[in-house]
C-alpha positions, 0 to 999 in steps of 0.5 A: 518502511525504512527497510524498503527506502534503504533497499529502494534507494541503494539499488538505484531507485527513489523513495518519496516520503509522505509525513504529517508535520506532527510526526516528525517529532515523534519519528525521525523520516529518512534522510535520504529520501528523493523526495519528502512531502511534509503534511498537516494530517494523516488524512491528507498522508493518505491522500497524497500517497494516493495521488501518486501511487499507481498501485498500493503495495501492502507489506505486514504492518501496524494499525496504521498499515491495517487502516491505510490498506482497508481505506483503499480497498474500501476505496476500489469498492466505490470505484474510486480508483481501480489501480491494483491493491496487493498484499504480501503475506510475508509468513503468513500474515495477511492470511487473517485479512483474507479471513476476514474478508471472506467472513464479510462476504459469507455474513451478507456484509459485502458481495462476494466480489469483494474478495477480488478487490485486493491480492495476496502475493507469497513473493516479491516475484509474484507481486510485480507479475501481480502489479504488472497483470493488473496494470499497476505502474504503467509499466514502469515499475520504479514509479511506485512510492514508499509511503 
């Protein structure tokens, strides 16, 4: 995540941090964020970036990425957003998450269109097309937020 705010805000853009108040301790947030929205818990992390976001951008990751991805896909299945959900398989990696999905479906688990409830983007390029086909960002791409 620190890559991207680096990136983001040295190309002129904003970077809205969103941390639970426990994790300041452990981590240190960035200093030069627009803007740092301090938590309780990790639920209410999720539900902030949520509020704000006009599409989720899904870059590899930990556990925690792992969750906060499958939490909002779960979410677009119960049609409680329908803001476009993108992954980008930078080398490879959410090939397993496509993997598993498809598993899912062909075990009975989940319909088949779920496999349609998220995206994964080979570039950069494909995922702002991506974000702009499915009308993330209200065509205003630098109004989405790093969490």
């Amino acid at each position: 995540m620190g890559i991207v705010a680096r990136a983001t805000l040295g190309n002129g853009g904003e970077v809205t941090g969103v941390i639970p108040r426990f994790l300041m301790e452990i981590e240190l947030s960035h200093p030069d964020l627009s803007e740092l929205v301090v938590v309780d818990d990790m639920h209410t992390r999720k539900r902030v970036m949520f509020e704000r976001a006009d599409a989720f951008v899904v870059l590899p990751g930990g556990l925690g990425t792992l969750d906060e991805a499958m939490e909002i896909i779960t979410w677009r299945q119960l049609a409680r957003h329908d803001k476009p959900v993108i992954a980008l398989n930078v080398a490879g990696y959410w090939e397993a998450l496509r993997a598993v999905v498809d598993n899912v479906v062909r075990h009975g688990f989940a319909d088949p269109d779920a496999t349609g409830l998220f995206s994964v983007v080979e570039t950069v390029e494909d995922l702002f097309s991506a974000i702009e086909a499915q009308g993330g960002g209200n065509g205003a791409l630098p109004a989405l937020r790093a969490g």
